[in-house]
PQR file of N, CA, C, O and H, with PARSE charges and radii, in Angstrom:
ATOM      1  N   UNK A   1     109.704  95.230 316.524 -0.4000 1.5000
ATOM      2  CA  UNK A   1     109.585  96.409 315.683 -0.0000 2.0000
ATOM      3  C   UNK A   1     109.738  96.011 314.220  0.5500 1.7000
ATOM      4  O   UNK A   1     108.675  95.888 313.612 -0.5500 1.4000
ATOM      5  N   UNK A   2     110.925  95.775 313.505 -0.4000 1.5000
ATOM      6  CA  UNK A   2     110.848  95.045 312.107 -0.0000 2.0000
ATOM      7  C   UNK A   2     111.008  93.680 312.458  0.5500 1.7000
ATOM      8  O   UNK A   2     111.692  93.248 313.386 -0.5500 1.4000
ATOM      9  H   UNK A   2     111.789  95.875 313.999  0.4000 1.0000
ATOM     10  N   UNK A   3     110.103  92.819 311.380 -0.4000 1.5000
ATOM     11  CA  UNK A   3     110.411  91.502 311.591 -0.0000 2.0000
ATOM     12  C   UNK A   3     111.567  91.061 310.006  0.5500 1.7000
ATOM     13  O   UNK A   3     111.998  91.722 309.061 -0.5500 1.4000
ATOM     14  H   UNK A   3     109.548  93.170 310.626  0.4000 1.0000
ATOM     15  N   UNK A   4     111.686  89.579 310.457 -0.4000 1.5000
ATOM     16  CA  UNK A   4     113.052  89.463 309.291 -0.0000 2.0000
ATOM     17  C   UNK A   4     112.762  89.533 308.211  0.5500 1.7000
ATOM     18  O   UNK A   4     113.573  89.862 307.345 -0.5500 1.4000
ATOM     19  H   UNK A   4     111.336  89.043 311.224  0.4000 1.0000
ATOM     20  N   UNK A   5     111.046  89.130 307.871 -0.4000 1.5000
ATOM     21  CA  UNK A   5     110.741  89.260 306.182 -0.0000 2.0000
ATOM     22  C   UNK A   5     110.989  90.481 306.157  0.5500 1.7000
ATOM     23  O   UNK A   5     111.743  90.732 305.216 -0.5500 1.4000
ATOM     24  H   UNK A   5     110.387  88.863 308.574  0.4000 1.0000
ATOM     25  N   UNK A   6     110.633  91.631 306.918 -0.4000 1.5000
ATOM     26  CA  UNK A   6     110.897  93.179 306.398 -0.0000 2.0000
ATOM     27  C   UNK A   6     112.593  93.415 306.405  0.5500 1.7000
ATOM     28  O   UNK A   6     113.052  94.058 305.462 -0.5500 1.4000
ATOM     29  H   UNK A   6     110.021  91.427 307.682  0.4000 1.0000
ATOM     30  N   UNK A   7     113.205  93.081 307.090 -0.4000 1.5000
ATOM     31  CA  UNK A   7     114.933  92.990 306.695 -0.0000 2.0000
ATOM     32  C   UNK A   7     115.259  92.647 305.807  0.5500 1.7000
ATOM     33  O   UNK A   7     115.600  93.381 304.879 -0.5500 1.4000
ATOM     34  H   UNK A   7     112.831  92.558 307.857  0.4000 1.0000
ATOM     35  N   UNK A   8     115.270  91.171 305.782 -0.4000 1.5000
ATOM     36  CA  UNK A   8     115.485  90.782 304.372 -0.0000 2.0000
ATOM     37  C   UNK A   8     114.865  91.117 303.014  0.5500 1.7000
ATOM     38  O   UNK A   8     115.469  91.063 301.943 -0.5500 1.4000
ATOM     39  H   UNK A   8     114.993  90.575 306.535  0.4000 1.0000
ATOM     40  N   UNK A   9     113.593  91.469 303.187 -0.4000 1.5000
ATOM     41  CA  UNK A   9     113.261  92.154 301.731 -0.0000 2.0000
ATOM     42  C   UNK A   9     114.077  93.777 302.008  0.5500 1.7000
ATOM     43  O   UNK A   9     114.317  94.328 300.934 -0.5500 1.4000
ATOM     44  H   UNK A   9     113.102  91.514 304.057  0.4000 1.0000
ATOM     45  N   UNK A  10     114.343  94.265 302.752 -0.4000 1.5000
ATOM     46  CA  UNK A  10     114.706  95.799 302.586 -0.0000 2.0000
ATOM     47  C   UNK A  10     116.442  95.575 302.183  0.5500 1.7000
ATOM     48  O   UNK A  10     116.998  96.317 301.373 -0.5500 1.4000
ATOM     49  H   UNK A  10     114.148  93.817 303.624  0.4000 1.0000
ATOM     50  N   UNK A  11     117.093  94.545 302.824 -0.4000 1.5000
ATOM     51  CA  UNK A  11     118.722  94.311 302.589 -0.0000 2.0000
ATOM     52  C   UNK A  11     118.693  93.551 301.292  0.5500 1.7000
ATOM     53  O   UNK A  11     119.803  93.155 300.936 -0.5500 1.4000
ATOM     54  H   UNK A  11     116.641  93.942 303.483  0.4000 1.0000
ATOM     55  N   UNK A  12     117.739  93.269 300.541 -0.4000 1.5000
ATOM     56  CA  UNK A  12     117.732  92.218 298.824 -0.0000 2.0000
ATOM     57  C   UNK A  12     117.315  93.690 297.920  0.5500 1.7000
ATOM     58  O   UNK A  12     117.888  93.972 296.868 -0.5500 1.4000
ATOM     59  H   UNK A  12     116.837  93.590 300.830  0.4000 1.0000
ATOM     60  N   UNK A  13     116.138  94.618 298.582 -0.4000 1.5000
ATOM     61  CA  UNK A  13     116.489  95.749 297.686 -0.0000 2.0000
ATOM     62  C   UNK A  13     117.572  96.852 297.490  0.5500 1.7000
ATOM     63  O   UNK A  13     117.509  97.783 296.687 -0.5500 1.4000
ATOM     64  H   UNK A  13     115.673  94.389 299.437  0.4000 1.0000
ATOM     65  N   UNK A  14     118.317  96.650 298.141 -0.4000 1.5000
ATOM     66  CA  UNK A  14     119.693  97.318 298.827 -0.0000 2.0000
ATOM     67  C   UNK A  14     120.573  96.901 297.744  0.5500 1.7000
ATOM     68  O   UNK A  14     121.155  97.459 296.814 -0.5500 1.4000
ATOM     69  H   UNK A  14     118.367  95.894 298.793  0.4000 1.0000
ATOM     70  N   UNK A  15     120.460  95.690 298.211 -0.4000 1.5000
ATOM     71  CA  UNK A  15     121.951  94.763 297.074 -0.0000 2.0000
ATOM     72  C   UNK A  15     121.474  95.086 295.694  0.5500 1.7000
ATOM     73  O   UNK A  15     122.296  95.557 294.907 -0.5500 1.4000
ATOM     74  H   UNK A  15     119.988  95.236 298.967  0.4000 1.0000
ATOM     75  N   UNK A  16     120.084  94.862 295.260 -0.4000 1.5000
ATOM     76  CA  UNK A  16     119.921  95.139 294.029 -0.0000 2.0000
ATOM     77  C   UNK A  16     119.763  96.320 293.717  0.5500 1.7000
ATOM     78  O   UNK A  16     119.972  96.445 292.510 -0.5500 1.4000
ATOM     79  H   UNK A  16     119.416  94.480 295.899  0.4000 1.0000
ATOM     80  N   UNK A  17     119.437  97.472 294.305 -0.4000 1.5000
ATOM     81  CA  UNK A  17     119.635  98.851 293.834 -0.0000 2.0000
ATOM     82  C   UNK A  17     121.432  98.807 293.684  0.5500 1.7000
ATOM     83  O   UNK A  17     122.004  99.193 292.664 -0.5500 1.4000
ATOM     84  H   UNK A  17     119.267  97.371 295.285  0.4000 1.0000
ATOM     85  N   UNK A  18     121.931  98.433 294.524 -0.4000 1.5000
ATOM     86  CA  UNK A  18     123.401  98.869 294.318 -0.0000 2.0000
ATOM     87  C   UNK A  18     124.056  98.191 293.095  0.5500 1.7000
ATOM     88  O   UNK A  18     124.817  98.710 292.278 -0.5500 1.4000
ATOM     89  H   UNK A  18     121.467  98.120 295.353  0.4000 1.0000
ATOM     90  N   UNK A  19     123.645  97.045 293.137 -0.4000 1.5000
ATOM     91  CA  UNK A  19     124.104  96.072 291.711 -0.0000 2.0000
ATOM     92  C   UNK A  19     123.856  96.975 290.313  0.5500 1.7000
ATOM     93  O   UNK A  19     124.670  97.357 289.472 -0.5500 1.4000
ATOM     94  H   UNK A  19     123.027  96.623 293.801  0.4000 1.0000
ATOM     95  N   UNK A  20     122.234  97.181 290.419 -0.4000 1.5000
ATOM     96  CA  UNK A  20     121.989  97.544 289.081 -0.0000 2.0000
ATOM     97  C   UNK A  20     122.987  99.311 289.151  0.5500 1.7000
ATOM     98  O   UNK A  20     123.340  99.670 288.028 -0.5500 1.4000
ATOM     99  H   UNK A  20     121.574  96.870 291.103  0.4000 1.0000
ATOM    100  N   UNK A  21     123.316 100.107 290.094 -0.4000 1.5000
ATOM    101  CA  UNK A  21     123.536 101.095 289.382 -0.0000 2.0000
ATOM    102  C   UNK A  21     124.985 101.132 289.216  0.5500 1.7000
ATOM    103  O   UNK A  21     125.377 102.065 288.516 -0.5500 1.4000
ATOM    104  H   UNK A  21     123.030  99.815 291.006  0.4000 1.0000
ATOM    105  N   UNK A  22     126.145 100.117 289.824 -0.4000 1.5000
ATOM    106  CA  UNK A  22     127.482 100.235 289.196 -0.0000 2.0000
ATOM    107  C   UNK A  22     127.280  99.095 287.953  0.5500 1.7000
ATOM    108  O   UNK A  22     128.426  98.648 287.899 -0.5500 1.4000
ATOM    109  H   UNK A  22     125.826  99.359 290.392  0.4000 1.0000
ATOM    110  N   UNK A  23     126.395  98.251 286.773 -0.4000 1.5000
ATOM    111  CA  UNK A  23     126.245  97.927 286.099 -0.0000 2.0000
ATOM    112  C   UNK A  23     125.925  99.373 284.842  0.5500 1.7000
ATOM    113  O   UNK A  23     126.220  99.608 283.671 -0.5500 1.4000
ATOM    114  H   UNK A  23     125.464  98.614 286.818  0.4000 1.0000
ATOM    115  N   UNK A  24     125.337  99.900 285.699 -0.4000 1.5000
ATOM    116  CA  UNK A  24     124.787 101.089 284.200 -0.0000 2.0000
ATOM    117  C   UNK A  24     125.759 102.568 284.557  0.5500 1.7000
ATOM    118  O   UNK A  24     125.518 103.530 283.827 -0.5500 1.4000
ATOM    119  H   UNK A  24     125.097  99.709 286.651  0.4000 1.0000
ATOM    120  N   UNK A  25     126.665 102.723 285.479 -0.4000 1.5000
ATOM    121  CA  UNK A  25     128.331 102.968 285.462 -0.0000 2.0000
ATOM    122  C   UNK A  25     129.077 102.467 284.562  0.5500 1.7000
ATOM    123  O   UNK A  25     129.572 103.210 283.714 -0.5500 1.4000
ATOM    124  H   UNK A  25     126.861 101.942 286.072  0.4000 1.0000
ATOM    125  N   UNK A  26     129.300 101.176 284.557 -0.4000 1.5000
ATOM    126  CA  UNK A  26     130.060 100.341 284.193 -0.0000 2.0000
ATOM    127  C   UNK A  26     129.626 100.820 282.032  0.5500 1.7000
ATOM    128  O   UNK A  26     130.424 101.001 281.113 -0.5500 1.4000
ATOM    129  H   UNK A  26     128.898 100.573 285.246  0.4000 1.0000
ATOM    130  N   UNK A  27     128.640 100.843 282.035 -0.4000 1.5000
ATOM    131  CA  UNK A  27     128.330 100.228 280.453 -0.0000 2.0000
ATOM    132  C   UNK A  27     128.069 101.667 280.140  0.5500 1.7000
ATOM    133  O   UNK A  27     127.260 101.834 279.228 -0.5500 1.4000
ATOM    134  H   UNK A  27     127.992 100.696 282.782  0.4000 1.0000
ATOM    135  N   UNK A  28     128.586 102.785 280.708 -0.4000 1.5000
ATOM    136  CA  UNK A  28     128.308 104.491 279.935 -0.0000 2.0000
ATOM    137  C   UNK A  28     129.525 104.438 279.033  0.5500 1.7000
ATOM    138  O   UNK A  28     130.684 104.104 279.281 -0.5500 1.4000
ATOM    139  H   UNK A  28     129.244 102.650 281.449  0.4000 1.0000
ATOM    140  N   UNK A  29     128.907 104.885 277.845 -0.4000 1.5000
ATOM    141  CA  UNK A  29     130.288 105.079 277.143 -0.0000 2.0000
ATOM    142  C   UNK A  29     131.232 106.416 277.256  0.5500 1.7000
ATOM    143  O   UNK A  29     130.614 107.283 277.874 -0.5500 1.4000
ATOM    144  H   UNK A  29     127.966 105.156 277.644  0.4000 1.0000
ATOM    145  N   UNK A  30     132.245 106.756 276.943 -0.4000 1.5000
ATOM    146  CA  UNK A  30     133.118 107.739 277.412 -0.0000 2.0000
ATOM    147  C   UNK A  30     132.160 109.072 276.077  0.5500 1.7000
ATOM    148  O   UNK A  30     131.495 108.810 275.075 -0.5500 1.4000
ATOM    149  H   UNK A  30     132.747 106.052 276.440  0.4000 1.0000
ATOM    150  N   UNK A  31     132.485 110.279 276.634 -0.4000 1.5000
ATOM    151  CA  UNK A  31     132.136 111.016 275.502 -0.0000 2.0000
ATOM    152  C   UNK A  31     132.806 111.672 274.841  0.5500 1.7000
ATOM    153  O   UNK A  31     133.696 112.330 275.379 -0.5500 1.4000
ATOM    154  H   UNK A  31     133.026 110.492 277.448  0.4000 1.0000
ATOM    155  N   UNK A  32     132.526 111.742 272.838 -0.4000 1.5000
ATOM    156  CA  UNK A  32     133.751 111.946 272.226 -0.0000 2.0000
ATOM    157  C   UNK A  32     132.978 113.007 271.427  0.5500 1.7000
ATOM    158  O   UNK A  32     131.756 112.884 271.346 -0.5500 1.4000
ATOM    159  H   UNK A  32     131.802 111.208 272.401  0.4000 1.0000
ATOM    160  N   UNK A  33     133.674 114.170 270.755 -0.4000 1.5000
ATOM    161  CA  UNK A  33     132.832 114.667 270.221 -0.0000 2.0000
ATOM    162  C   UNK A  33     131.604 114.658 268.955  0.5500 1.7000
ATOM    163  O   UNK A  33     130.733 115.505 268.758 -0.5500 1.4000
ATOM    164  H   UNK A  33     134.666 114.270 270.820  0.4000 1.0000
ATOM    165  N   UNK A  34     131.911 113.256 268.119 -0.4000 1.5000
ATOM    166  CA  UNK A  34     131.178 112.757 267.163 -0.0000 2.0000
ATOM    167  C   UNK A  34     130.206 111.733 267.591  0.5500 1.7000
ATOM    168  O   UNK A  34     129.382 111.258 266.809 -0.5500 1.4000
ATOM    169  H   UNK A  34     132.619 112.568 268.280  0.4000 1.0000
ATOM    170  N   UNK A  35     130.290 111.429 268.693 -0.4000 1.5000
ATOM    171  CA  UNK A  35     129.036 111.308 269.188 -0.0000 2.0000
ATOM    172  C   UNK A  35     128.249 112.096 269.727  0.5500 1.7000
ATOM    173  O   UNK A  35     127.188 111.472 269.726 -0.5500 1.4000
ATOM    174  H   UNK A  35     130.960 111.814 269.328  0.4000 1.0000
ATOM    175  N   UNK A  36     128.043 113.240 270.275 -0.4000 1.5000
ATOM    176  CA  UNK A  36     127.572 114.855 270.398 -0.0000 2.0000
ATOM    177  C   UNK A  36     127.065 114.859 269.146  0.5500 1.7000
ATOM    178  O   UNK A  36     126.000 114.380 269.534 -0.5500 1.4000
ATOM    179  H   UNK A  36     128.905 113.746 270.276  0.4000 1.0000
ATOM    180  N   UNK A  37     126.938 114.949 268.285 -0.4000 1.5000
ATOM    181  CA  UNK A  37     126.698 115.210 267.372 -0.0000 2.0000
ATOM    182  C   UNK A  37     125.201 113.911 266.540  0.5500 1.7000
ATOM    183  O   UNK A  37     124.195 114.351 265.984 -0.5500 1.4000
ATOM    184  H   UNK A  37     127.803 115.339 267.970  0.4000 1.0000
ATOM    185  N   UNK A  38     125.388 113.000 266.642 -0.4000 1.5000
ATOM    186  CA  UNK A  38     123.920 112.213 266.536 -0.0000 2.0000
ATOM    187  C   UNK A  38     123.061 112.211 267.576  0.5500 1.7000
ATOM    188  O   UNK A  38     122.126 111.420 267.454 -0.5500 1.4000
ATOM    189  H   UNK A  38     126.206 112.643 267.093  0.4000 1.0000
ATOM    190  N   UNK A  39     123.086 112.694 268.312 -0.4000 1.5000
ATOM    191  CA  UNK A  39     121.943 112.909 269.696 -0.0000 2.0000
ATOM    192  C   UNK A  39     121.748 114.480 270.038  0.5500 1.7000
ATOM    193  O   UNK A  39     122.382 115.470 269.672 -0.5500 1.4000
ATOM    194  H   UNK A  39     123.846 113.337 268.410  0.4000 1.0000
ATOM    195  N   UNK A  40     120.813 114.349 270.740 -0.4000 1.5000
ATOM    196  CA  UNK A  40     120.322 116.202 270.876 -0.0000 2.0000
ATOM    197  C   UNK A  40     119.416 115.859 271.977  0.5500 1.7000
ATOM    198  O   UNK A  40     118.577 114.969 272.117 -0.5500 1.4000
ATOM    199  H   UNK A  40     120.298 113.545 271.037  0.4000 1.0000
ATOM    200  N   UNK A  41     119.827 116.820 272.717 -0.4000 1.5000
ATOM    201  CA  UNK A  41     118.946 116.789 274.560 -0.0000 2.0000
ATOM    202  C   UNK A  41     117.719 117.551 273.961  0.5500 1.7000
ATOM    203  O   UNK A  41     117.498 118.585 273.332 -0.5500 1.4000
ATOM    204  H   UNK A  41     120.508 117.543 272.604  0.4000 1.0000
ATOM    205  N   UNK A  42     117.011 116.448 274.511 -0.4000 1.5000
ATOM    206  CA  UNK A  42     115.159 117.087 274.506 -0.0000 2.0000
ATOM    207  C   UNK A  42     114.732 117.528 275.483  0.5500 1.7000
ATOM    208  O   UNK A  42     114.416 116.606 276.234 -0.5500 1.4000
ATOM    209  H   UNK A  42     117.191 115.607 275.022  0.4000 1.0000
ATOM    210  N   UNK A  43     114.458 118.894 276.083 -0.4000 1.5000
ATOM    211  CA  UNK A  43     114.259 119.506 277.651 -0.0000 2.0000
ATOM    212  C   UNK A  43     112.696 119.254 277.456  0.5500 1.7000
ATOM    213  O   UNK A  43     112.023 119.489 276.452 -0.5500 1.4000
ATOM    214  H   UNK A  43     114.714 119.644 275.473  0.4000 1.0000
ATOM    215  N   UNK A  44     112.355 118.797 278.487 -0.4000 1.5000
ATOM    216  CA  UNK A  44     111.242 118.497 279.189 -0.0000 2.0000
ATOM    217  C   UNK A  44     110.689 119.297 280.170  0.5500 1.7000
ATOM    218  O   UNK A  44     111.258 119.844 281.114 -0.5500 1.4000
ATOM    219  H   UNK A  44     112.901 118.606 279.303  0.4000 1.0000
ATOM    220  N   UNK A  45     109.136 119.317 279.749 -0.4000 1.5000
ATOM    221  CA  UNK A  45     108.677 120.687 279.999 -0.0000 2.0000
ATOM    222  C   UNK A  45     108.520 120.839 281.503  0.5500 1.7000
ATOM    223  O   UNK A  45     108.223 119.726 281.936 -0.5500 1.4000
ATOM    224  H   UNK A  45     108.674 118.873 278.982  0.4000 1.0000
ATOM    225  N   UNK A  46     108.585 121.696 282.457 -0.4000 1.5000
ATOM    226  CA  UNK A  46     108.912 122.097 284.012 -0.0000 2.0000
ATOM    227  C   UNK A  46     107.405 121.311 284.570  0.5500 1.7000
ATOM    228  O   UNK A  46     107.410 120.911 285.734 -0.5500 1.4000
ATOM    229  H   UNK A  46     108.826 122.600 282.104  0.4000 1.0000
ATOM    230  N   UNK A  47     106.444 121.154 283.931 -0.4000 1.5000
ATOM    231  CA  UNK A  47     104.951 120.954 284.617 -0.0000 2.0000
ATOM    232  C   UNK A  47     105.261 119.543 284.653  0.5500 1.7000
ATOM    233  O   UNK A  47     105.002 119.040 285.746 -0.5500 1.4000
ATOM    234  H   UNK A  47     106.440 121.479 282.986  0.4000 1.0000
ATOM    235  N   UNK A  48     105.951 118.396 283.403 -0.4000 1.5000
ATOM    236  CA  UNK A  48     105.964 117.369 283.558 -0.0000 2.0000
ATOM    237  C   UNK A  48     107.020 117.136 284.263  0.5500 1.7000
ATOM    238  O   UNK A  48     107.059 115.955 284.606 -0.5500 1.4000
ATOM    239  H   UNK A  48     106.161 118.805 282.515  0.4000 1.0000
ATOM    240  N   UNK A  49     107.910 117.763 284.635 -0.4000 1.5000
ATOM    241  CA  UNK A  49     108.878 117.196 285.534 -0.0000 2.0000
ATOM    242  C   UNK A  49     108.424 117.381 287.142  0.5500 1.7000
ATOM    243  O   UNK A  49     109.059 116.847 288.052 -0.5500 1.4000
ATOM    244  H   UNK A  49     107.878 118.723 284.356  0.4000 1.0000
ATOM    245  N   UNK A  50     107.703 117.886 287.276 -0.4000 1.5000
ATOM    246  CA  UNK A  50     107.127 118.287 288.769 -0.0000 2.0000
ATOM    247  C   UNK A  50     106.205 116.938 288.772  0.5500 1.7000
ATOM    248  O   UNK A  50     106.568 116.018 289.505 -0.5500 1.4000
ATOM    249  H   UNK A  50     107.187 118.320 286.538  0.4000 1.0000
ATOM    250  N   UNK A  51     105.044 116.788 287.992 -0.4000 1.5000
ATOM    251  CA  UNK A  51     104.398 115.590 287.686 -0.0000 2.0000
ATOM    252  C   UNK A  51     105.142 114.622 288.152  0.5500 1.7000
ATOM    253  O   UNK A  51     104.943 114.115 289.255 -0.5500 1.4000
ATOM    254  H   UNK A  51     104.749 117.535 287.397  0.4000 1.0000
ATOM    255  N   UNK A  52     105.910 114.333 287.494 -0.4000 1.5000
ATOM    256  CA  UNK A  52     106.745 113.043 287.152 -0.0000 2.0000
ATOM    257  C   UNK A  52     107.498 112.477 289.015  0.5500 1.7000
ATOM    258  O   UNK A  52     107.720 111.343 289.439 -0.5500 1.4000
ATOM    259  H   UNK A  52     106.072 114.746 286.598  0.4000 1.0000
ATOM    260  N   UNK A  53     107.681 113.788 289.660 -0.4000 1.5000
ATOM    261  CA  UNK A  53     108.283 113.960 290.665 -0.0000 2.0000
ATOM    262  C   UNK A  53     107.235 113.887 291.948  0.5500 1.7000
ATOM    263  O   UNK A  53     107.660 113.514 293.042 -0.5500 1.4000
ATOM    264  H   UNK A  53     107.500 114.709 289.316  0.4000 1.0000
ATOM    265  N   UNK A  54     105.878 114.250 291.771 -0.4000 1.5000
ATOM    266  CA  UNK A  54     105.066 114.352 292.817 -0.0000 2.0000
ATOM    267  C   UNK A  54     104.340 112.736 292.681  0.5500 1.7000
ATOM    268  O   UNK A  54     103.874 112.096 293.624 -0.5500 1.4000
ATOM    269  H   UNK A  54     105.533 114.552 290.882  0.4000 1.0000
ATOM    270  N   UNK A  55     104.394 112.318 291.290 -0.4000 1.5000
ATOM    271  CA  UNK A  55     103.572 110.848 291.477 -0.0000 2.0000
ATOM    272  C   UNK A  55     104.684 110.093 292.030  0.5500 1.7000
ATOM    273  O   UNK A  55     104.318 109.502 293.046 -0.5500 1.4000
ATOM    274  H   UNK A  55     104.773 112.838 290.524  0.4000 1.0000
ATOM    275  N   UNK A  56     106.202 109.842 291.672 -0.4000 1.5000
ATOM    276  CA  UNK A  56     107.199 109.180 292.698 -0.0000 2.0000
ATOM    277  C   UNK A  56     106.977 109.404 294.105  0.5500 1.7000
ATOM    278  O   UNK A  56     107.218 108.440 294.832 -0.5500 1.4000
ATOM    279  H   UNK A  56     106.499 110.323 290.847  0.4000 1.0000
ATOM    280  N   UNK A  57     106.637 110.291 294.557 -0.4000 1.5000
ATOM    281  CA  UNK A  57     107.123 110.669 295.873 -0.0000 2.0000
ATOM    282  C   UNK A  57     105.300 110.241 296.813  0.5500 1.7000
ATOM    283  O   UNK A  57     105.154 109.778 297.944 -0.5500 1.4000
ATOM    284  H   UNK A  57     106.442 111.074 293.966  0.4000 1.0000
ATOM    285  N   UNK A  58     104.077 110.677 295.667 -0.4000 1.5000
ATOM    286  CA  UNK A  58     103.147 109.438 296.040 -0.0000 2.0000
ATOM    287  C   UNK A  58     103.231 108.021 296.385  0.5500 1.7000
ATOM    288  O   UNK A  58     102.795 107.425 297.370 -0.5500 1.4000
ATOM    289  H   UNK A  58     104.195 111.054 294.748  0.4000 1.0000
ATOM    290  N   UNK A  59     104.104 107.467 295.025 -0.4000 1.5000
ATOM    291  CA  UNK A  59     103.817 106.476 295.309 -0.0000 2.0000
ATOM    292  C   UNK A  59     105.195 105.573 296.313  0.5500 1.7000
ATOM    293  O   UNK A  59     105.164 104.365 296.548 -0.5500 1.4000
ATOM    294  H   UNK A  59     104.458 107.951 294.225  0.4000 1.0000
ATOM    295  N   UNK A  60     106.062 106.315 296.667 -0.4000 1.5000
ATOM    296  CA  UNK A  60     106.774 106.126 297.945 -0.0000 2.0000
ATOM    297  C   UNK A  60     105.991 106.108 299.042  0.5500 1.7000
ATOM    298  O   UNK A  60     105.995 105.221 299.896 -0.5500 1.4000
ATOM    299  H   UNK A  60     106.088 107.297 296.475  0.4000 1.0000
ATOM    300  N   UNK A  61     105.349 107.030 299.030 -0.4000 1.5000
ATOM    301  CA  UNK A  61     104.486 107.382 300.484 -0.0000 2.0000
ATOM    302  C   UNK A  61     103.572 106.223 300.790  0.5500 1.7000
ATOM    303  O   UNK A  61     103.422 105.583 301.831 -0.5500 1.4000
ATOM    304  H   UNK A  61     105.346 107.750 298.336  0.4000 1.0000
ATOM    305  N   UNK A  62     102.838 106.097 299.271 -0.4000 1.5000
ATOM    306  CA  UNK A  62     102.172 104.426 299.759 -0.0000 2.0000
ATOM    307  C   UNK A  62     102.605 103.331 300.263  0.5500 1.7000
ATOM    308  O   UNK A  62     102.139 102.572 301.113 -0.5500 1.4000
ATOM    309  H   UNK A  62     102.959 106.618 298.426  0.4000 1.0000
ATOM    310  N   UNK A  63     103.952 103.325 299.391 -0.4000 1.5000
ATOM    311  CA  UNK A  63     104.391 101.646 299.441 -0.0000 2.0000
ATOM    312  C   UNK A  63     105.274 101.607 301.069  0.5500 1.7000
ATOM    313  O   UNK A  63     105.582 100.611 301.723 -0.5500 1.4000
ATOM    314  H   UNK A  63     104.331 103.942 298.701  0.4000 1.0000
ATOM    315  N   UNK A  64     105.489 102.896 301.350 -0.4000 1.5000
ATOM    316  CA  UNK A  64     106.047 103.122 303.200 -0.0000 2.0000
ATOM    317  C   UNK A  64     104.652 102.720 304.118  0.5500 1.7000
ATOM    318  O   UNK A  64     104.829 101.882 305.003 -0.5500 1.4000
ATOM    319  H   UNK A  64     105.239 103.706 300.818  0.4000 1.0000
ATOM    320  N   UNK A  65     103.240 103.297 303.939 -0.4000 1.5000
ATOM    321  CA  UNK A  65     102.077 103.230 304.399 -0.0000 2.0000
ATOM    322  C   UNK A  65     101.726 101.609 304.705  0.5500 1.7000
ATOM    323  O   UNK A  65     101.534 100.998 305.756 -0.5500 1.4000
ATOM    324  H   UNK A  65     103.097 103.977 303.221  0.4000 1.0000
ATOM    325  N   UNK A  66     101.734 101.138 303.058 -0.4000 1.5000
ATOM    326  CA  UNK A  66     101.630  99.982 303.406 -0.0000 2.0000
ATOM    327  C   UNK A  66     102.069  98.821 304.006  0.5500 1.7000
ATOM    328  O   UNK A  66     101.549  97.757 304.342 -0.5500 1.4000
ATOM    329  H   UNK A  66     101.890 101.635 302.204  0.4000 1.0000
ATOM    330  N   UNK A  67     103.296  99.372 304.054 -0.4000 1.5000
ATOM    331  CA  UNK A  67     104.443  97.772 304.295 -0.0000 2.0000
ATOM    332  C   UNK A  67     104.812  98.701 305.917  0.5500 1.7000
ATOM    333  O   UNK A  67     105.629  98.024 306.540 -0.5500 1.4000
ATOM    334  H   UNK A  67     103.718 100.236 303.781  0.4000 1.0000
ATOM    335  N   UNK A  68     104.544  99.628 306.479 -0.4000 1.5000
ATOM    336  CA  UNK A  68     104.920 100.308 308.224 -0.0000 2.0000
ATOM    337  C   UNK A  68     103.391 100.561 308.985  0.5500 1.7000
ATOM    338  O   UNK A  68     103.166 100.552 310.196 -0.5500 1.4000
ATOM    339  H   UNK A  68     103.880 100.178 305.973  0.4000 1.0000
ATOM    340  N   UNK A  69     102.615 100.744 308.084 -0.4000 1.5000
ATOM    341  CA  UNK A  69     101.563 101.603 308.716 -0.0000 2.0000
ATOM    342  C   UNK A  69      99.917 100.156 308.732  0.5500 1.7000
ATOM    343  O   UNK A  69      99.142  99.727 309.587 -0.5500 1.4000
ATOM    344  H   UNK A  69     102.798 100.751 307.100  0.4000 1.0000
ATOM    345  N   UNK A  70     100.123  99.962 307.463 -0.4000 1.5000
ATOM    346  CA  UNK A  70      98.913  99.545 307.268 -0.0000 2.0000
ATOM    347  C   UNK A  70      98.352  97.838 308.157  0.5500 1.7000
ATOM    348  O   UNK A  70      98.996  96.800 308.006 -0.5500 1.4000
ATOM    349  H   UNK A  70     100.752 100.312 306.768  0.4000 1.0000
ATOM    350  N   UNK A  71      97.472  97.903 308.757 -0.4000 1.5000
ATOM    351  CA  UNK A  71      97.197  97.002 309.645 -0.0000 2.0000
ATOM    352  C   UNK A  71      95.841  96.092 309.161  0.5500 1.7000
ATOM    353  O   UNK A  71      94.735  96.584 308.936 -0.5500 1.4000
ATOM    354  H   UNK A  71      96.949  98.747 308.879  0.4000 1.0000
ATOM    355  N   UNK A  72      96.173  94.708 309.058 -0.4000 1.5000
ATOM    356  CA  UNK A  72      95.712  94.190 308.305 -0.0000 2.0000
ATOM    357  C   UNK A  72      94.712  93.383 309.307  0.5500 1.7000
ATOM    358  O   UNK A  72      94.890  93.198 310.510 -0.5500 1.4000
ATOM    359  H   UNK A  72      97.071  94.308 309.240  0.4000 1.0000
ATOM    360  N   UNK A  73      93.634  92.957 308.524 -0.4000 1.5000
ATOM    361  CA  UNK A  73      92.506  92.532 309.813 -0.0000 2.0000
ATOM    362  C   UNK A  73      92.571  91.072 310.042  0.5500 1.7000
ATOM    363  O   UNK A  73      92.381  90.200 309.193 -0.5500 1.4000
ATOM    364  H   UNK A  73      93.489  93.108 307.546  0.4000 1.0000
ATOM    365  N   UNK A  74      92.954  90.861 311.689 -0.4000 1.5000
ATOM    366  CA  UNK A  74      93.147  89.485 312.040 -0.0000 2.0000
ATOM    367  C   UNK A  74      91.926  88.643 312.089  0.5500 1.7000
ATOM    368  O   UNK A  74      90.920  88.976 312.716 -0.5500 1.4000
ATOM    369  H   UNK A  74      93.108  91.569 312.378  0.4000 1.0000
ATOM    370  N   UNK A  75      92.048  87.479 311.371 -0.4000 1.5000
ATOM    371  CA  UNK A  75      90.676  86.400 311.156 -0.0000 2.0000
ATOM    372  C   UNK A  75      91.367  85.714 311.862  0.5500 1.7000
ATOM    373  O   UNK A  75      90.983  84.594 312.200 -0.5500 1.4000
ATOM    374  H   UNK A  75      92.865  87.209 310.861  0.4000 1.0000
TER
END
């Protein structure tokens, strides 16, 4: 059913999703109120966030298709 290249590439993206996100934990700075004050939240408009959200979830669907589904022609 999975072979080990598909393990091991799925347990190396594992470690590195987990690495990179207690690294960008690690490096948030605390918030004080004079920093509030040089930055200003830019809301982003509802059509591009749906966008933004339906091409991710495309291009999940592919990269599952390809690497579970897709059958490659034996020479």
């Amino acid at each position: 059913m999975f072979s080990k290249k598909m393990l091991w590439g799925s347990l190396t993206a594992l470690v590195l999703l987990a690495g990179t996100s207690r690294v960008a934990l690690a490096e948030m700075p605390a918030h004080s109120p004079e920093q509030n004050s040089q930055f200003h939240r830019i809301e982003q408009p509802l059509g591009l966030k749906v966008g933004v959200a339906i091409a991710g979830l495309a291009l999940i669907g592919l990269e599952l298709w390809w690497f579970l589904l897709y059958k490659s022609p034996e020479s």
